[in-house]
C-alpha positions as CSV (number, residue, x, y, z in Angstrom):
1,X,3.2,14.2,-145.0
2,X,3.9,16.8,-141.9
3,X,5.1,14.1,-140.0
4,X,7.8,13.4,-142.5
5,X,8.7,17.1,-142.7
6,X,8.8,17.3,-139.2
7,X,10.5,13.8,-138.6
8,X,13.5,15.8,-140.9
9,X,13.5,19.0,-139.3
10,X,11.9,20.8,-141.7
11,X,9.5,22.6,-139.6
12,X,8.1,25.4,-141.4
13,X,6.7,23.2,-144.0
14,X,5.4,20.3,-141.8
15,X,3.4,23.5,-139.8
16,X,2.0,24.8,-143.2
17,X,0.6,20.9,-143.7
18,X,-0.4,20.2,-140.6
19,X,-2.8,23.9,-141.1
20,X,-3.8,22.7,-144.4
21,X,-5.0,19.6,-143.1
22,X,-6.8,21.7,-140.2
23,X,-8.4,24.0,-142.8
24,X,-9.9,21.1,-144.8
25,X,-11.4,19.5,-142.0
26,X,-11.8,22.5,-139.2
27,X,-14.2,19.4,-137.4
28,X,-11.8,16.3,-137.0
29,X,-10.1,16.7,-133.7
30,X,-7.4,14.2,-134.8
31,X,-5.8,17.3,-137.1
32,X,-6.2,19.8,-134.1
33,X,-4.3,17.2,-131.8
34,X,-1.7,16.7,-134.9
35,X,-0.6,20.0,-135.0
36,X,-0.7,20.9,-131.5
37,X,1.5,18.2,-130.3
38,X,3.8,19.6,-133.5
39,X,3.8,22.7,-131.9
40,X,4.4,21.4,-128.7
41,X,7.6,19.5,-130.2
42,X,8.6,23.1,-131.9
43,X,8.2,25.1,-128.3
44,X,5.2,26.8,-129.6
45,X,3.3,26.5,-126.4
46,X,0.9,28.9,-127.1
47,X,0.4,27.7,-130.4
48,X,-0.2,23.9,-128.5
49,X,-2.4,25.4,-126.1
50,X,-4.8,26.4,-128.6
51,X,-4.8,23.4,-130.9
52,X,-5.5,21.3,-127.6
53,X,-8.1,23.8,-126.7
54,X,-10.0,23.0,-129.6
55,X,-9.6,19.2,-129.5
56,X,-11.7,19.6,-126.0
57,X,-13.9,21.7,-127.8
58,X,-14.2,19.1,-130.8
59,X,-13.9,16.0,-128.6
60,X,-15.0,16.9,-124.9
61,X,-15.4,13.1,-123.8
62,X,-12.3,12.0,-124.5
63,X,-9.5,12.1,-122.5
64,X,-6.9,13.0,-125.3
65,X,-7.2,17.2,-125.5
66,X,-7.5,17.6,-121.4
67,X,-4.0,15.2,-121.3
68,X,-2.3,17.5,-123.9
69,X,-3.1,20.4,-123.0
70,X,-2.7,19.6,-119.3
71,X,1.1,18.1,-120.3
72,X,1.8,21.9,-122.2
73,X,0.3,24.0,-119.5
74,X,2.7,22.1,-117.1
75,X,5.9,22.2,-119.9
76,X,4.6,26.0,-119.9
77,X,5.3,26.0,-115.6
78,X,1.4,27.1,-115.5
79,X,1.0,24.9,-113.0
80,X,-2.3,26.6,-110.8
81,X,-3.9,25.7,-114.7
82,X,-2.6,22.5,-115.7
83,X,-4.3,20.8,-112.6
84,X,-8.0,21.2,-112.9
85,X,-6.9,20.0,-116.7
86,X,-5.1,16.8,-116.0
87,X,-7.5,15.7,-113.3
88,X,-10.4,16.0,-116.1
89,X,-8.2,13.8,-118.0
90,X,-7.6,11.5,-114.9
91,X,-11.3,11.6,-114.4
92,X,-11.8,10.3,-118.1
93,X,-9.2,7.8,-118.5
94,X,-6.4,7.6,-115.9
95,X,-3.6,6.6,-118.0
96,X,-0.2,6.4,-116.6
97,X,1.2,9.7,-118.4
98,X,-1.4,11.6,-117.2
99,X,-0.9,10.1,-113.5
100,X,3.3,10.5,-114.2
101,X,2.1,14.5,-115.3
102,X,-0.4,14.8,-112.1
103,X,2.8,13.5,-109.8
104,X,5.1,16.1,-111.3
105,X,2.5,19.0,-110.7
106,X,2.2,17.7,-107.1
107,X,6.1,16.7,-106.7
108,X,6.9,20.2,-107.5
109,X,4.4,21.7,-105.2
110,X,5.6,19.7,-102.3
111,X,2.4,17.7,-102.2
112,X,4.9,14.7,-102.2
113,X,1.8,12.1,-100.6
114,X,-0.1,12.9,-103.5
115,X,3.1,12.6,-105.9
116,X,3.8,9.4,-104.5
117,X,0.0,8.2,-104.4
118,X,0.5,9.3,-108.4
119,X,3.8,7.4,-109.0
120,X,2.6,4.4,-107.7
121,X,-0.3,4.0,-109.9
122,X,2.2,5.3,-112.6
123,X,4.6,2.6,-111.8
124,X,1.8,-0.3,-111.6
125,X,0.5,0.8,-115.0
126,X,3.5,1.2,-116.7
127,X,5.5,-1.7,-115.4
128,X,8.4,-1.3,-118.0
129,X,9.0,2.8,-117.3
130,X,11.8,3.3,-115.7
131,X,11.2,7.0,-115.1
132,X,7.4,6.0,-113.3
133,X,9.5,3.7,-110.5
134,X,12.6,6.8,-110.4
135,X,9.7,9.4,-110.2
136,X,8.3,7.2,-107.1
137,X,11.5,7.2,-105.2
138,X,12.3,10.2,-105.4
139,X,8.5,11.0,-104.2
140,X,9.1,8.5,-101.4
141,X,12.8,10.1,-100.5
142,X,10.6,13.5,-99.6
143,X,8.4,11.7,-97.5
144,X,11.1,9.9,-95.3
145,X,10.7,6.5,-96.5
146,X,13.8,5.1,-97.5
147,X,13.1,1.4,-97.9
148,X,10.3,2.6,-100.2
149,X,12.9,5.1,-102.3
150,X,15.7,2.4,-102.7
151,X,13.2,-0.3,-103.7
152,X,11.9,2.1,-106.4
153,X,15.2,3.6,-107.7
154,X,16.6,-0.3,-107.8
155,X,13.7,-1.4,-110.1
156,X,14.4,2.1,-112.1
157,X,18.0,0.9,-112.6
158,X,17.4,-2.7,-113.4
159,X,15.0,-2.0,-115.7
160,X,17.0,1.2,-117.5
161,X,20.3,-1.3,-118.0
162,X,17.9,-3.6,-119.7
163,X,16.5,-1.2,-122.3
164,X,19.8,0.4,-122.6
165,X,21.1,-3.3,-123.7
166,X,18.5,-3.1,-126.7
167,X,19.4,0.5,-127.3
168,X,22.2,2.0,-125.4
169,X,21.7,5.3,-127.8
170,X,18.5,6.4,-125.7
171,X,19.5,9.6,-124.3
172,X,16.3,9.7,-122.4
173,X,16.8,6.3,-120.8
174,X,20.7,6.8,-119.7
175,X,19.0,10.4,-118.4
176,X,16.4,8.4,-116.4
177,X,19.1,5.7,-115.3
178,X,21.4,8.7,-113.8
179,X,18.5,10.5,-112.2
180,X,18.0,7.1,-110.6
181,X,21.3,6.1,-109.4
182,X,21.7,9.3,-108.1
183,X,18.5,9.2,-105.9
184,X,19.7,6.0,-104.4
185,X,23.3,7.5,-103.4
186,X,25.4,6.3,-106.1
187,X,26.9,9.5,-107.2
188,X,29.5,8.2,-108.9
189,X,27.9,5.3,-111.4
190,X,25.3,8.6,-111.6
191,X,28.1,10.6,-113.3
192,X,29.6,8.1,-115.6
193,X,26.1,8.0,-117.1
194,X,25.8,11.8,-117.3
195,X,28.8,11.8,-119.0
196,X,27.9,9.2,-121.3
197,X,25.1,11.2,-122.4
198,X,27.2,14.2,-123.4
199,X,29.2,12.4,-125.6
């Protein structure tokens, strides 16, 4: 029932459910990660920070509160304390969001050889994710390697246009596509797509 309030904007009441449902059952993590994550959504990042605190508390083998919480700390540009975090996660399960969230902590730290090491086990895990191959090239542009940064961006922008033939809505996806066309030097193709998603 929070989700549906919160799916309508109704935010007040879905964070009153989502704390009932915590109060019931202080024990089941799932409820902790349920209304951190709505928090997270509402810019309450303190308010996710503690809700994912306590899903690591609740749930300390499990990779789920150490991604979360790593992914707010580095929303929340705490980036010295989102590392340690996401590399537990890593260490636990290395999914490709946490590997995409580990390359954007080293990407904007100018570790780029650790981004890119990142991006490409992003990209090989999450084959269909345009932003994991854009993330890649522009980790590989840093470093020098061009060939590497054009092959990355092109398989970004192939597989954007595809999804964007399913749903050309995706404001995330045309975001992604520009980011990618720009990367690879097509400026102008990169602004049509900006402007698309402004409209």
């Amino acid at each position: 029932m929070a989700q549906a309030y919160a799916a309508v904007g109704r935010g007040a009441e879905a964070r009153s459910l989502f704390e009932r449902a915590v109060a019931l059952r202080p024990g089941y993590w799932q409820n902790h990660n349920a209304l951190g994550s709505h928090f997270l959504q509402a810019g309450d990042l303190p308010g996710a920070e503690a809700a994912f605190r306590k899903v690591i508390e609740l749930r300390p083998d499990s990779d789920t509160g150490y991604a979360n919480l790593g992914g707010a700390l580095l929303l929340a540009g705490r980036l010295a304390d989102a590392e340690p975090v996401l590399q537990a996660a890593a260490r636990i399960r290395a999914t490709w969001e946490v590997r995409n969230n580990l390359g954007y902590l080293y990407y904007a730290t100018g570790r780029f050889e650790a981004a890119a090491e990142q991006w490409q086990f992003a990209s090989a895990a999450a084959s269909q994710q345009p932003q994991a191959y854009a993330n890649l090239g522009d980790a590989c542009r840093q470093l020098g390697r061009r060939q590497e940064a054009l092959a990355a961006y092109g398989r970004a922008v192939e597989l954007a246009r595809d999804q964007l033939a399913v749903n050309p809505r995706d404001v995330d996806l045309r975001s992604s596509l520009a980011a990618a066309l720009a990367g690879s030097g097509d400026c102008a193709a990169a602004r049509r797509e900006i402007r698309a998603v402004l409209e």
